[in-house]
C-alpha positions in Angstrom: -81.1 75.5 -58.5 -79.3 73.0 -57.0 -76.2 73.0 -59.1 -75.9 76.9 -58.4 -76.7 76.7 -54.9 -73.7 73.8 -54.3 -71.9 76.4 -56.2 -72.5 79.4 -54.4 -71.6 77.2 -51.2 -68.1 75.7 -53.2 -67.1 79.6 -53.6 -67.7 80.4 -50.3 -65.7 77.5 -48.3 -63.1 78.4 -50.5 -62.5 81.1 -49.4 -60.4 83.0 -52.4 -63.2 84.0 -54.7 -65.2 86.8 -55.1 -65.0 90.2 -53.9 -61.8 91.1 -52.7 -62.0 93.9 -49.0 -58.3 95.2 -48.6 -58.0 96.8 -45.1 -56.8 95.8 -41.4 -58.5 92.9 -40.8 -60.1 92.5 -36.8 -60.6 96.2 -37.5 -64.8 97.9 -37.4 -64.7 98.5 -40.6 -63.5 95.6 -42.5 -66.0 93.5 -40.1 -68.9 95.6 -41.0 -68.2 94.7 -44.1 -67.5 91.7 -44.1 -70.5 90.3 -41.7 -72.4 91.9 -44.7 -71.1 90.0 -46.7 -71.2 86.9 -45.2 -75.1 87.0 -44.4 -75.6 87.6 -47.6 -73.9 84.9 -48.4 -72.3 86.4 -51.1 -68.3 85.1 -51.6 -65.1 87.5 -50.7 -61.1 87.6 -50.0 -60.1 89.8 -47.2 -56.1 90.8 -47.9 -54.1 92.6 -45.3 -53.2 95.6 -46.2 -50.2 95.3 -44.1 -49.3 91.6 -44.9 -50.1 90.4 -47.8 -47.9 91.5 -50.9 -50.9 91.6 -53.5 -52.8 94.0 -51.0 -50.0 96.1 -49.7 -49.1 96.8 -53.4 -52.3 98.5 -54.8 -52.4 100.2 -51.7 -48.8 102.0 -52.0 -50.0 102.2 -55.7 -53.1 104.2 -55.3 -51.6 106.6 -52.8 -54.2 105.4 -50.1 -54.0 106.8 -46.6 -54.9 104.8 -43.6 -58.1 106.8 -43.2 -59.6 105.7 -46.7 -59.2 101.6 -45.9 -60.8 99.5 -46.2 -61.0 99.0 -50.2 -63.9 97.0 -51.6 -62.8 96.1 -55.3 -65.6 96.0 -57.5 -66.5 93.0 -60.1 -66.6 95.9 -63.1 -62.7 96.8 -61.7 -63.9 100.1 -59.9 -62.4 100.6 -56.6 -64.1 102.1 -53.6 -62.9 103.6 -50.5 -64.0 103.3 -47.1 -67.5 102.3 -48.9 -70.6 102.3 -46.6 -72.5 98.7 -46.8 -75.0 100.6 -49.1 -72.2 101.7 -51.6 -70.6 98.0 -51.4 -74.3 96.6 -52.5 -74.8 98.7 -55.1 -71.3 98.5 -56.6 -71.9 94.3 -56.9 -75.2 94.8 -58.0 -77.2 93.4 -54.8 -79.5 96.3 -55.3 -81.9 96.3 -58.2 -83.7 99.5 -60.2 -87.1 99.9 -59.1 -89.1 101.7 -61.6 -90.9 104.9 -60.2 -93.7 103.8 -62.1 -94.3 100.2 -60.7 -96.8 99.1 -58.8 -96.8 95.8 -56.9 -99.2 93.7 -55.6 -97.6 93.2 -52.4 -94.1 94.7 -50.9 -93.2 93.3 -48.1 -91.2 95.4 -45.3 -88.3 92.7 -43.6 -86.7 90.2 -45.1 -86.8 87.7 -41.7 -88.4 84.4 -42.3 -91.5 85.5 -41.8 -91.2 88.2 -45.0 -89.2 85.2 -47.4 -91.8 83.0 -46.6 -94.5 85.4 -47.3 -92.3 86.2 -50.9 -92.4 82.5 -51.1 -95.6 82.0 -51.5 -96.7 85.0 -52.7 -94.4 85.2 -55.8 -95.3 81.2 -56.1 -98.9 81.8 -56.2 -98.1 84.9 -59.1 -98.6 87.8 -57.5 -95.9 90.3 -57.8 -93.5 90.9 -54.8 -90.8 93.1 -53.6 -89.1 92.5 -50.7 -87.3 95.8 -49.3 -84.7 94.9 -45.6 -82.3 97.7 -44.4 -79.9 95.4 -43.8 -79.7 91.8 -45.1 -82.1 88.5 -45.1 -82.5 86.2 -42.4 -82.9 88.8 -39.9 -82.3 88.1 -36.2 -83.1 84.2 -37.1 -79.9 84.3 -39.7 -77.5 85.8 -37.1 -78.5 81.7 -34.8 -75.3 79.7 -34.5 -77.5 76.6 -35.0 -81.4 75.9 -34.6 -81.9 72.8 -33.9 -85.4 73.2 -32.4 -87.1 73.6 -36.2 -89.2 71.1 -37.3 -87.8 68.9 -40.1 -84.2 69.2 -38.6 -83.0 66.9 -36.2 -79.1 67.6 -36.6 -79.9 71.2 -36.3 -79.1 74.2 -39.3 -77.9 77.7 -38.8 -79.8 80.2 -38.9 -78.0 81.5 -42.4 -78.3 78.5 -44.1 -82.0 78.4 -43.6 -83.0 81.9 -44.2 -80.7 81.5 -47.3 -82.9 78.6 -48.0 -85.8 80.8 -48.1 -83.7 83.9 -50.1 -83.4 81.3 -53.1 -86.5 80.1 -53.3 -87.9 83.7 -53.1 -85.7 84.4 -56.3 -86.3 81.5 -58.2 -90.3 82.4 -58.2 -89.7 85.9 -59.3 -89.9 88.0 -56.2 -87.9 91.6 -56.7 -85.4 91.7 -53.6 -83.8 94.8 -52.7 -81.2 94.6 -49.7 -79.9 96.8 -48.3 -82.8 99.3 -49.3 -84.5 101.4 -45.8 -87.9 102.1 -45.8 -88.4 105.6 -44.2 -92.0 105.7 -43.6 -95.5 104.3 -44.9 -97.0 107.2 -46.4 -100.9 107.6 -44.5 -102.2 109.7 -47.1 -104.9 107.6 -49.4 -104.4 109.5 -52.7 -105.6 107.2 -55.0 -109.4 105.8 -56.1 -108.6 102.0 -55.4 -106.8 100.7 -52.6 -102.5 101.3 -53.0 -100.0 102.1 -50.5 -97.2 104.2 -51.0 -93.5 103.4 -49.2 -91.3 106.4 -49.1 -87.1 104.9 -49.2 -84.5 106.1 -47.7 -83.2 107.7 -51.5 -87.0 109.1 -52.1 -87.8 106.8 -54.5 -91.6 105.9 -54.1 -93.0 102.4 -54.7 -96.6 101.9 -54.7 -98.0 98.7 -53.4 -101.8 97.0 -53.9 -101.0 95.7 -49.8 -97.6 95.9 -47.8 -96.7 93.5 -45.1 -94.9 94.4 -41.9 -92.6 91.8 -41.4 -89.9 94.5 -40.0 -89.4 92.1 -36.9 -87.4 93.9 -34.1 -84.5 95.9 -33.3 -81.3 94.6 -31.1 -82.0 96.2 -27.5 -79.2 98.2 -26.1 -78.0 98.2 -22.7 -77.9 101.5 -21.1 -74.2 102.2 -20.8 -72.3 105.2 -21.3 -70.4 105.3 -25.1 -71.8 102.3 -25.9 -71.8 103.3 -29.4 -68.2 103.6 -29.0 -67.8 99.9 -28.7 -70.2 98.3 -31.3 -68.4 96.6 -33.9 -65.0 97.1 -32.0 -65.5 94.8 -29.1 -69.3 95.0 -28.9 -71.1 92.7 -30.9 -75.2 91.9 -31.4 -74.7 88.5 -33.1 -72.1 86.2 -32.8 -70.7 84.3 -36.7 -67.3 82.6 -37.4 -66.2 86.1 -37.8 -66.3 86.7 -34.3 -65.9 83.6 -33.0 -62.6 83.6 -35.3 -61.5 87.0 -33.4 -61.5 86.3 -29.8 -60.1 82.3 -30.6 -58.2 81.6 -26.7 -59.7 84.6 -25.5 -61.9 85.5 -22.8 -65.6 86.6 -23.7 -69.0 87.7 -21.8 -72.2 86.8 -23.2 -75.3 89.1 -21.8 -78.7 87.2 -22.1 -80.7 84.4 -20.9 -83.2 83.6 -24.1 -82.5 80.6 -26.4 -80.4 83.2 -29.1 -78.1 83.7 -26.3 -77.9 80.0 -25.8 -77.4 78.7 -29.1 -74.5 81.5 -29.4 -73.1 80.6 -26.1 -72.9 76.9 -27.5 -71.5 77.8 -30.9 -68.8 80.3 -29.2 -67.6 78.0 -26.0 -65.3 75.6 -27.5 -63.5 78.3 -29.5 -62.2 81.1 -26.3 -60.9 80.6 -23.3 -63.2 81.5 -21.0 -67.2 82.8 -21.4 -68.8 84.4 -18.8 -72.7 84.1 -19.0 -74.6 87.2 -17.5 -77.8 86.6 -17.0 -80.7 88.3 -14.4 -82.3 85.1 -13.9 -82.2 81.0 -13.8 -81.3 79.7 -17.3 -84.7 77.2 -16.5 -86.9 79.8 -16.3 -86.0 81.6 -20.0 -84.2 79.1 -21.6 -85.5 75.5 -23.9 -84.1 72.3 -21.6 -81.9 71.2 -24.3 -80.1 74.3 -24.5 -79.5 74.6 -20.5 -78.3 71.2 -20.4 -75.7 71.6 -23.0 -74.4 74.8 -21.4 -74.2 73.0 -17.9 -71.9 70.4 -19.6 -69.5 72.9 -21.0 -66.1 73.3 -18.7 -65.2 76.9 -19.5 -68.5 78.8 -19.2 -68.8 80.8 -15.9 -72.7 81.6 -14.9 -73.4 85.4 -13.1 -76.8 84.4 -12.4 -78.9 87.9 -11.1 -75.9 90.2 -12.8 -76.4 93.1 -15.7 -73.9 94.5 -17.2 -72.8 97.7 -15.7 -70.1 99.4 -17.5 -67.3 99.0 -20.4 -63.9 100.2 -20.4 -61.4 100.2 -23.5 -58.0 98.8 -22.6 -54.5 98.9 -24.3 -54.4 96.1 -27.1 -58.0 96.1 -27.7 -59.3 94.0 -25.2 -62.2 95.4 -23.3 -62.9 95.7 -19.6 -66.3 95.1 -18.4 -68.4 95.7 -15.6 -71.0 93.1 -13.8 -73.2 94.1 -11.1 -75.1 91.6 -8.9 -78.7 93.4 -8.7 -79.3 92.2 -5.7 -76.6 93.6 -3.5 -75.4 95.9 -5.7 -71.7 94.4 -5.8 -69.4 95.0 -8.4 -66.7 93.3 -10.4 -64.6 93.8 -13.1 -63.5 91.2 -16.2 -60.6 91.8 -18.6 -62.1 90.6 -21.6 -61.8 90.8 -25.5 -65.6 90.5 -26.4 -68.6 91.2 -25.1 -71.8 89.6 -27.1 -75.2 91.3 -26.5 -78.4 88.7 -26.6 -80.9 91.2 -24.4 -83.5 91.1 -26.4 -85.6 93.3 -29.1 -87.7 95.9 -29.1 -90.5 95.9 -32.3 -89.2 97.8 -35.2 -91.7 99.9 -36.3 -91.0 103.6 -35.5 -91.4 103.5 -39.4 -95.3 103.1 -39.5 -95.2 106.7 -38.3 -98.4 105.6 -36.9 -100.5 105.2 -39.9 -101.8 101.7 -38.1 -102.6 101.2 -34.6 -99.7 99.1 -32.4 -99.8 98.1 -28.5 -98.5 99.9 -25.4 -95.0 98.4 -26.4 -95.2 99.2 -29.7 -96.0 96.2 -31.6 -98.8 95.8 -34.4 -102.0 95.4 -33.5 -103.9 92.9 -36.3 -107.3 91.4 -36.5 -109.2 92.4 -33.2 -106.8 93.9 -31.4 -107.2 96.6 -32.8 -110.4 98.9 -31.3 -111.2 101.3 -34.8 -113.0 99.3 -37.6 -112.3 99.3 -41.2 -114.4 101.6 -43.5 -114.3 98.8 -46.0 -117.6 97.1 -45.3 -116.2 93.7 -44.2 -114.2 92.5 -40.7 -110.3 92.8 -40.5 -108.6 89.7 -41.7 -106.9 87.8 -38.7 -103.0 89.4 -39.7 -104.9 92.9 -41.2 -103.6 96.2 -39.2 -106.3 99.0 -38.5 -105.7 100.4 -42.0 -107.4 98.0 -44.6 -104.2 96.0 -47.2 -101.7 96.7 -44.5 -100.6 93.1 -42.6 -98.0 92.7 -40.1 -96.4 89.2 -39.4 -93.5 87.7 -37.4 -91.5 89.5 -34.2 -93.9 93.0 -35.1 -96.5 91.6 -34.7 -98.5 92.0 -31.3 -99.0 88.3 -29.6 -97.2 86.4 -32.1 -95.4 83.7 -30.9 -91.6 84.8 -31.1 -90.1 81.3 -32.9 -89.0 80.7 -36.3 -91.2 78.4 -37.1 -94.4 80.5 -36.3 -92.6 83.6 -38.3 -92.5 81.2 -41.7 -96.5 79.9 -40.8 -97.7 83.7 -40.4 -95.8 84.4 -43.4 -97.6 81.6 -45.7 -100.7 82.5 -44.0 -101.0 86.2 -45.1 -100.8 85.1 -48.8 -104.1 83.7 -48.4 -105.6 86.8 -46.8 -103.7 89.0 -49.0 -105.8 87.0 -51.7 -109.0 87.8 -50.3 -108.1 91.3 -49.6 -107.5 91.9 -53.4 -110.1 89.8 -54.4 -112.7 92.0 -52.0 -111.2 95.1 -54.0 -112.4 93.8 -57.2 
């Protein structure tokens, strides 16, 4: 494991191996793509197809129009155009065939720490997992510039490199991962004698499941502002990587957010730009860990707009971006020439997919144990992380009264194994 792990990590500082993106790099797109990519730590090249000689010449030689970039060239030689993040997986083989026939013992929904440590020790412990994310592991924990908060790290590790961590060791004890593979809904209906779920995906393909964890954490809150959606990816971004950081090098950038994401990110993205202005609605004492606030106060080029939202974006010539603040207390107004604007606001729980086949709080999280008011029809008492329908668990950010840290996700996650344990075990 080692010896493939330091070579997965040789690859990808070298930066020339792997699969090759040939677009306009900066563009939404190719950074789609390529933030892909990168969380799931899987190696590319990125040519311009403009610049560089080797990627300018298959494009004039396939007859490719601007509309069709970027290219993603495939490892069996294939070429696609313009591919979507799930064509891209399944053309390097991130995706694996689920059988319509199998059955697991547990699938687990969110591939966040909480979910890989659950595969951990699930898959350890031989059950058979399959972990199912829409969009790639780590979840909002893998997007952190550096923790340096977790236990058993006193220099501090980003957020990819310890989700990837996790990823690893989930594969090397035989859990199935499929990423990027949507779940659509939790199918309700209990069709079966003996206790098995059923997952509907995004294709229609069914997978049946003994118990299913929830371990969908949350979705990126969005600011109400007008053509927002106009902007994300192309100025607008939820997360903030060397990709970004690499993009708006000397420039001037607004962060929106007062939480510790938003201050590991505004510590990771200061010494690269010119200028970051910090929007936040309230002292960064009162939201944010000490360390964080005191290594933010020592940086020269980060402006604080203390009791400020963001009001309003505005695309400008070049593709820099004006924004908007407004001081919520007298209303005020100004205006910021900018080239990016980073969104840390927040999450809301993502779990419109449960379609309500288990009971979830006033805001939408999952209710577990005795939160929940209806009792299970299964002769015995809900196990502490058990939803309101008996085999369904919820862990992590979707989980109502969970402690939102990394380092409570991964201890939910190795505690549902047991239960999950005792819930099969009680089927018997």
């Amino acid at each position: 494991m080692r010896a493939l792990i330091l070579r997965r990590v040789a690859l990808i500082e070298d930066g020339g191996s792997g699969t090759i993106l040939i677009g306009i790099p900066g563009t939404a797109e190719m950074l789609l793509l390529q933030g892909f990519l990168r969380r799931s730590g899987f190696p590319h090249l990125v040519l311009d197809s403009a610049a560089d000689d080797e990627g300018k010449a298959l494009v004039q030689r396939l007859g490719v129009s601007a509309s069709e970039l970027p290219l993603a060239v495939c490892p069996d030689g294939t070429i696609r155009r313009r591919p979507t993040v799930t064509e891209l997986a399944s053309c390097l083989g991130l995706v694996p065939d689920i059988a319509p026939d199998a059955e697991y013992d547990v699938a687990i929904v969110g591939a966040g720490p909480a979910g890989l440590a659950a595969s951990v020790y699930a898959a350890s412990e031989g059950l058979s997992v399959l972990v199912l994310d829409s969009d790639s592991f780590g979840g909002q924990a893998g997007t952190s510039a550096r923790i340096e908060n977790y236990f058993g790290f006193p220099t501090g590790i980003s957020g990819l490199a310890l989700t990837a961590r996790g990823f690893s060791q989930a594969q090397k004890f035989g859990a199935t991962i499929a990423i990027p593979m949507a779940v659509e809904r939790l199918d309700c209906d209990r069709s079966f004698e003996r206790m098995v779920h059923v997952l509907t995906l995004v294709n229609r393909i069914q997978v049946r499941a003994r118990t299913v964890v929830i371990a969908s954490g949350a979705r990126y809150r969005r600011p109400d502002i007008d053509a927002l959606e106009d902007f994300e990816g192309n100025g607008v971004s939820y997360w903030a990587s060397p990709i970004e950081a690499q993009a708006c090098a000397g420039e001037e950038v607004v962060l929106v957010g007062g939480g510790n994401s938003a201050g590991q990110a505004v510590v990771f993205l200061a010494p690269s730009v010119k200028r970051l202005h910090l929007v936040a609605r309230r002292y960064l004492t009162e939201t944010m860990s000490a360390y964080l606030v005191e290594r933010i106060a020592s940086l020269p080029n980060v402006e604080y707009h203390v009791g400020c939202e963001l009001a309003a974006l505005h695309k400008e010539p070049g593709g820099l971006i004006s924004a908007t603040f407004r001081n919520r207390n007298n209303c005020t107004r100004v205006e910021h020439g900018l080239r990016q604007v980073f969104l840390f606001i927040g999450a809301d729980p993502n779990t419109a997919w449960l379609g309500g086949c288990v009971d979830v709080d006033e805001r939408g999280f999952v209710a577990t144990g005795k939160q929940f008011r209806s009792a299970l029809d299964i002769g015995r008492a809900p196990f502490e992380l058990e939803t309101s329908r008996p085999g369904v668990f919820a862990i992590g950010d979707a989980r109502a009264g969970s402690t939102k840290r990394v380092a409570a996700a991964v201890g939910e996650g190795a505690a549902v194994v047991a239960q999950i344990h005792q819930a099969l075990g009680h089927e018997r």
